[in-house]
C-alpha positions as CSV (number, residue, x, y, z in Angstrom):
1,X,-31.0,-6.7,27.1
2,X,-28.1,-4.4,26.2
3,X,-30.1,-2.6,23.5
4,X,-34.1,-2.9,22.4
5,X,-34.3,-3.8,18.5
6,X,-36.8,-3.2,16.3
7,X,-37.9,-4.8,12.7
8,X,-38.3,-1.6,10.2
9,X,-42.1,-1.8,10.2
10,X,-41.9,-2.0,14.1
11,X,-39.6,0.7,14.8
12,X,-41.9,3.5,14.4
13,X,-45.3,1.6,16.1
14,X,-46.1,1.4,19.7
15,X,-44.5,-1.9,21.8
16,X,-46.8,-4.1,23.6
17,X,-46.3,-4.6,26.9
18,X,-46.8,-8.2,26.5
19,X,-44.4,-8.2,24.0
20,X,-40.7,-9.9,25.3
21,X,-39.4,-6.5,24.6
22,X,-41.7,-4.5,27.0
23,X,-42.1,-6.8,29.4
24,X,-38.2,-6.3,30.1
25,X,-38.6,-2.5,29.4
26,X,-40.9,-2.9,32.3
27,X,-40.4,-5.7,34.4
28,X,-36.9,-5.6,34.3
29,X,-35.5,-1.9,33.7
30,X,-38.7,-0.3,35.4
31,X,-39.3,2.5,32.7
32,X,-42.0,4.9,32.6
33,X,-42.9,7.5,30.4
34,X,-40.2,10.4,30.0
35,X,-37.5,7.5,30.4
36,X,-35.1,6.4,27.3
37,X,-33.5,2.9,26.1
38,X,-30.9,2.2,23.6
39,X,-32.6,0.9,20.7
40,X,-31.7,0.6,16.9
41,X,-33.5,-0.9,13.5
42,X,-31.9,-4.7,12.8
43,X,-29.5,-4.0,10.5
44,X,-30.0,-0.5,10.4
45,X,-28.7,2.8,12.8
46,X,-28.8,2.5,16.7
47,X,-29.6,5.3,19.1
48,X,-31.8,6.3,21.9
49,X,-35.9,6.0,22.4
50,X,-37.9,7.9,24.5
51,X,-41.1,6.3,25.9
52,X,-44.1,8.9,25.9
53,X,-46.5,7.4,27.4
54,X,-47.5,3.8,28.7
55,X,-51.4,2.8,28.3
56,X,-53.9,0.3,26.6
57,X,-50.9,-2.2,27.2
58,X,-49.0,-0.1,24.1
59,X,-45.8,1.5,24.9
60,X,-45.6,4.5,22.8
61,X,-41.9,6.1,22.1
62,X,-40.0,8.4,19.5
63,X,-36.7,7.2,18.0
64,X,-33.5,8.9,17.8
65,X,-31.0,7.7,15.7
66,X,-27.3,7.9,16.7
67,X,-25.1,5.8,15.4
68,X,-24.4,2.7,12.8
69,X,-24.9,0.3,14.9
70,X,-21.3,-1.5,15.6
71,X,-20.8,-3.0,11.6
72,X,-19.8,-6.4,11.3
73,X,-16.2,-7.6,10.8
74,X,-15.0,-9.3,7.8
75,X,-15.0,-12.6,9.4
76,X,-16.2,-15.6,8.2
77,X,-16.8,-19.0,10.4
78,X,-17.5,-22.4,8.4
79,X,-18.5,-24.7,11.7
80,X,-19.4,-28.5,11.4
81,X,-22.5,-28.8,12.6
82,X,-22.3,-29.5,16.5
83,X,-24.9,-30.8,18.8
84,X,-28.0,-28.3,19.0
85,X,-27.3,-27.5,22.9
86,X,-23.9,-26.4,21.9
87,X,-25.1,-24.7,18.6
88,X,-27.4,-22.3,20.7
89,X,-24.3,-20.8,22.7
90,X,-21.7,-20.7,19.5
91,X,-24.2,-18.7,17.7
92,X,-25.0,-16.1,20.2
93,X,-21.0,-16.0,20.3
94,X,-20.7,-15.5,17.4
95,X,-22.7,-12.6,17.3
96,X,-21.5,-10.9,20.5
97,X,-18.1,-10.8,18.4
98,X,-19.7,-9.3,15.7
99,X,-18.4,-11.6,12.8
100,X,-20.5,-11.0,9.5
101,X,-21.6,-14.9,8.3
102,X,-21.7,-18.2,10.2
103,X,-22.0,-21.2,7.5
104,X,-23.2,-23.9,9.1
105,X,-21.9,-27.5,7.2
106,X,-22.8,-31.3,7.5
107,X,-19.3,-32.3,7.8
108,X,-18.5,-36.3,6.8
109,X,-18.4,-36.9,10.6
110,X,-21.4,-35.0,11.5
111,X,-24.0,-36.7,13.6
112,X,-27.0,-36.7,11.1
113,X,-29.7,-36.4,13.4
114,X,-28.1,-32.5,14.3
115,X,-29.3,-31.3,11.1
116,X,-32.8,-32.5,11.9
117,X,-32.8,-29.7,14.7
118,X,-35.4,-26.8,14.8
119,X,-31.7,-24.9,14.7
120,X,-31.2,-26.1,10.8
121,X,-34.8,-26.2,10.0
122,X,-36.4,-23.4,11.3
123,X,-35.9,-19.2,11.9
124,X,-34.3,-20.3,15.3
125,X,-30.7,-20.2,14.9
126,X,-31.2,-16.6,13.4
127,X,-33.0,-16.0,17.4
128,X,-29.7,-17.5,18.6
129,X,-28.0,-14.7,16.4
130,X,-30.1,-11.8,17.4
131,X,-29.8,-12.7,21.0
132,X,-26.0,-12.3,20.7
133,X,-26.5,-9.3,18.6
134,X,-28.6,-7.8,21.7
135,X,-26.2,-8.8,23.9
136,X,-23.4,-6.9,22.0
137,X,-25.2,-3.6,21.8
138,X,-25.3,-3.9,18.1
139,X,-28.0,-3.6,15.2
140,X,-26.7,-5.9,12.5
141,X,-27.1,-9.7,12.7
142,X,-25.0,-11.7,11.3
143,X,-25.5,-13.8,8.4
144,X,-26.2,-17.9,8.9
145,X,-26.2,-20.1,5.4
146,X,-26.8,-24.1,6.1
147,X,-25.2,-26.0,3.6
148,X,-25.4,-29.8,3.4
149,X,-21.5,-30.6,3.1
150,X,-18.3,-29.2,3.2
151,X,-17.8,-29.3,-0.9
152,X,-21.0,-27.0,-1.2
153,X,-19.6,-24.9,1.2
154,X,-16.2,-24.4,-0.2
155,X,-18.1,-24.1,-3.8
156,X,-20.0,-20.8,-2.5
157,X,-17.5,-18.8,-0.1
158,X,-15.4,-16.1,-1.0
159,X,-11.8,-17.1,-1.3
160,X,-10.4,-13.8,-2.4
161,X,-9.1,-13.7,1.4
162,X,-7.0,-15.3,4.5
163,X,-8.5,-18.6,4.7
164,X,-8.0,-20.5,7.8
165,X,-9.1,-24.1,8.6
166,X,-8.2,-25.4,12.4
167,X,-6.9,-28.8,12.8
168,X,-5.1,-31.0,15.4
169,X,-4.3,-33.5,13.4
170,X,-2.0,-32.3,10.9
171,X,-1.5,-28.6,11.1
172,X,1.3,-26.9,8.9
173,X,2.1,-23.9,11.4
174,X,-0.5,-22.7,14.3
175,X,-2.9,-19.9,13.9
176,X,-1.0,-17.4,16.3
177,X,1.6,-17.8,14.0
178,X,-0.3,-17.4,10.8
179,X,-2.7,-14.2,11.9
180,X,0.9,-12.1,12.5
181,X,0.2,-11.4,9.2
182,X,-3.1,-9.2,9.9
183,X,-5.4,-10.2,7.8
184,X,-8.5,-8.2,6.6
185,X,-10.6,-10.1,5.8
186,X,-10.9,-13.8,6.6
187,X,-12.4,-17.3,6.8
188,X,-11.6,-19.6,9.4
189,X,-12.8,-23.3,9.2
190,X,-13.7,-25.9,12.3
191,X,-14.6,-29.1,11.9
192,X,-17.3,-30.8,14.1
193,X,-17.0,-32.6,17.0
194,X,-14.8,-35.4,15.6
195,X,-12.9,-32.9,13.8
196,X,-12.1,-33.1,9.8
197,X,-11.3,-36.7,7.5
198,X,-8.4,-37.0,5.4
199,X,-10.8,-36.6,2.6
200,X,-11.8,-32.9,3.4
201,X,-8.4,-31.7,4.9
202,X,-7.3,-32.4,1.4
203,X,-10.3,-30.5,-0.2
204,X,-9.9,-27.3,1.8
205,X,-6.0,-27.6,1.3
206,X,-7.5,-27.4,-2.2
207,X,-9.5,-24.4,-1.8
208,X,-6.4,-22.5,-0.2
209,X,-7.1,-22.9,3.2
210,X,-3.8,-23.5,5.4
211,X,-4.1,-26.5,8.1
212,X,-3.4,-24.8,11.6
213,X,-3.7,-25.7,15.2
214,X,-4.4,-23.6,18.3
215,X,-1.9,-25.9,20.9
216,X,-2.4,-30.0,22.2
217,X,-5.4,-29.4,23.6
218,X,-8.7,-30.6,21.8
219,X,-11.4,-28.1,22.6
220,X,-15.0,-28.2,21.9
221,X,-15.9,-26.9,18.3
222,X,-18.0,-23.8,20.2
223,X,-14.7,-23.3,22.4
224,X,-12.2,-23.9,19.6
225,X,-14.4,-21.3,17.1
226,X,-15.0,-18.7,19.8
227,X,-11.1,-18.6,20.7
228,X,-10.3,-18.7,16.9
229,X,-12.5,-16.0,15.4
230,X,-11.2,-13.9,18.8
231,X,-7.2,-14.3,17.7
232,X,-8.2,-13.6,14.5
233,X,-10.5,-10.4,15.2
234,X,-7.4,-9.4,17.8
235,X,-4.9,-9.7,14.9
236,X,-7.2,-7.6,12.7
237,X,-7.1,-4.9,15.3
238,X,-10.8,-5.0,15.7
239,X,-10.8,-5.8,19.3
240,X,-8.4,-2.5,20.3
């Protein structure tokens, strides 16, 4: 736990010990009272808290705000939806690189049952997305929209941007190629695990996304969007 976060009704109340959150505090880091974590509000500032004291199982501490709180980039993923093992680890990814939406699409080739996952029907891909925001230090959680094809999708994203779609099939240029034009701000499209059909290459050509390819190799869609959204932050200059 790179950094403690808090709700905005939590940040000023004492932590159970019993809570995750203490427990590691605890357990894990061994603090006492006069010692300090990093700790922010989701979505708000970031900073330091000192613990005061530690009794009735409460943890009381003060807040000190520091910071913003690393602010997302403006990178958007669209991701077929991928089997939920996979799922878990792309969206704690995506997180850790601070990208600011992940839109989640039932793609024609989609395995169906995916989309009955506690990932698309419950708060637990936003867990996934705070566990990454942890892991990055950072306050602000990125945003996750479920849509149930790619034509909604491409109906509700901004376009008025660099909009990238990967593909292995039929790429016009690669994406190394295409980012030497730093973007800033972008969306990058990956298809799921069978990749795109004819039929949507042809609808995101549509929407003004350009067909690119990242090499031969076929990656997995968490490899393939982790490495994408990576060149792309790189060529924004948001990894210097």
């Amino acid at each position: 736990m790179n950094i403690c976060l808090f709700s905005h009704d939590e940040i000023n109340l004492p932590l159970s010990t019993k809570d995750p959150r203490g427990q590691h505090l605890i357990k894990v880091l061994h603090k006492k009272a006069g010692d300090s974590f990093a700790c922010g509000e989701i979505g708000g500032m970031a900073g330091t808290a000192e613990i005061v004291k530690i009794e009735n199982e409460q943890i009381e501490f003060s807040f000190t705000p520091q910071t913003d709180g690393k602010k997302l980039f403006p990178l958007s993923m669209i991701i077929g939806f991928p089997r939920p093992i996979q799922l878990k680890r792309l969206l704690r990814d995506m997180a850790a690189l601070g990208i600011e939406c992940v839109h989640l699409c039932a793609t024609e080739l989609t395995e169906k049952s995916y989309l009955d996952s506690d990932l698309a029907k419950t708060n637990a891909g936003y867990q996934m997305l705070l566990d990454g925001t942890v892991q990055a230090g950072s306050t602000h959680v990125p945003q996750l929209v479920i849509h149930k094809s790619l034509k909604e999708c491409l109906e509700k994203i901004d376009k008025n941007c660099s909009l990238y779609a990967l593909d292995n099939v039929s790429p016009v240029s690669s994406l190394i190629q295409e980012i030497q034009k730093a973007p800033k701000k972008a969306v990058a499209a990956i298809g799921s695990e069978r990749g795109w059909t004819d039929r949507e290459r042809k609808m995101l050509v549509e929407s003004g996304f350009v067909l690119l390819g990242m090499g031969n190799r076929i990656m997995r869609t968490e490899t393939a969007a982790t490495v994408s959204a990576s060149l792309i932050l790189g060529a924004m200059g948001k990894l210097n």
